[in-house]
C-alpha positions in Angstrom: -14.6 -17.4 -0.3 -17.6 -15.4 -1.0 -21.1 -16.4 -2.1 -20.9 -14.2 -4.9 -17.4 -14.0 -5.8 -16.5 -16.4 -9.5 -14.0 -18.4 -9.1 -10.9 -18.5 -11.0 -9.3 -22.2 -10.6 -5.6 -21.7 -10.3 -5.0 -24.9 -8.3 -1.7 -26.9 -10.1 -0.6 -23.8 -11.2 2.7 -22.4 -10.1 3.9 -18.5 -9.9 2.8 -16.8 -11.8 0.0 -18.5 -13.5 -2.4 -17.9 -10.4 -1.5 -13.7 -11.0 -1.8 -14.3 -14.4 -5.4 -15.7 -14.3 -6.9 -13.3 -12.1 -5.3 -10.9 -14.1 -7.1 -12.2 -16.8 -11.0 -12.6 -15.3 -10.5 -9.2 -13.5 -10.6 -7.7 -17.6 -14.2 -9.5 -17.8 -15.8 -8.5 -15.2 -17.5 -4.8 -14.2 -16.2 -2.8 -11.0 -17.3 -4.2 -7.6 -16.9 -7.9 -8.7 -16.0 -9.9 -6.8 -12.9 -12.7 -8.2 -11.7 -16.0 -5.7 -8.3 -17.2 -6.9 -8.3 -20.9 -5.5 -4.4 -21.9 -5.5 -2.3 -24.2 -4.8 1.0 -22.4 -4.7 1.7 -21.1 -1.6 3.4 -18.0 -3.3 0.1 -17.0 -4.1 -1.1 -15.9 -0.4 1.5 -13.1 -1.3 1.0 -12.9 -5.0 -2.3 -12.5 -5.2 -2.8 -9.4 -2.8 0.0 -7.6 -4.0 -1.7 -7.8 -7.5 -4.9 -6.4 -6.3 -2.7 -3.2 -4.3 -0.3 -2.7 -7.4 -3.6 -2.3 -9.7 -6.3 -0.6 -7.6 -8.4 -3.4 -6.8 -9.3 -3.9 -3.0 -7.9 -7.4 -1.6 -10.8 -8.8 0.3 -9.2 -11.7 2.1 -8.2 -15.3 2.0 -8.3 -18.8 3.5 -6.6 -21.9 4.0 -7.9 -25.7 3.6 -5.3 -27.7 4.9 -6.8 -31.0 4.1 -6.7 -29.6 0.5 -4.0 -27.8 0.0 -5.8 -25.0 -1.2 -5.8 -21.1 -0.6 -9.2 -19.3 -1.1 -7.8 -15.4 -2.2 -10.6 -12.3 -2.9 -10.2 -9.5 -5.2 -12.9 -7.0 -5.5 -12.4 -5.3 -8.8 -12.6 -1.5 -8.5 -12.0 -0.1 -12.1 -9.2 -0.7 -15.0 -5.8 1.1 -14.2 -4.2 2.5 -16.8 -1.3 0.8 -18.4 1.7 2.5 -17.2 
């Protein structure tokens, strides 16, 4: 996780409330911010990337705390894509 990335607390959730949050923060925030999904799910290490490729946003990269549980995913928002 980056310094300056907010964090969007996903952890408890299962597929695909993690998607669904980012989803969510990524409409409040201006291009080049920077979003950390922290989840619990382990579908989200996939989930969370393909998200960012299907709607123009750059995935940044992830992390794992084992002793937590926890994946630490980062989206960089590039712009709103259009609804299909």
């Amino acid at each position: 996780m980056t310094d300056d990335a907010t964090v969007v607390d996903a952890r408890g959730l299962r597929c695909p409330l993690p998607v669904i949050r980012l989803a969510a923060a990524a409409r409040d925030v201006p291009p080049g911010s920077r979003l950390t999904v922290l989840a619990t799910d382990p579908a989200a290490e996939h989930d969370v990337p393909a998200w960012a490729r299907m709607r123009g946003h750059a995935f940044v990269g992830s992390g794992y705390d084992e002793a937590a549980g926890t994946w630490s995913l980062t989206v960089e928002v590039r712009g709103q894509v259009p609804a299909a």
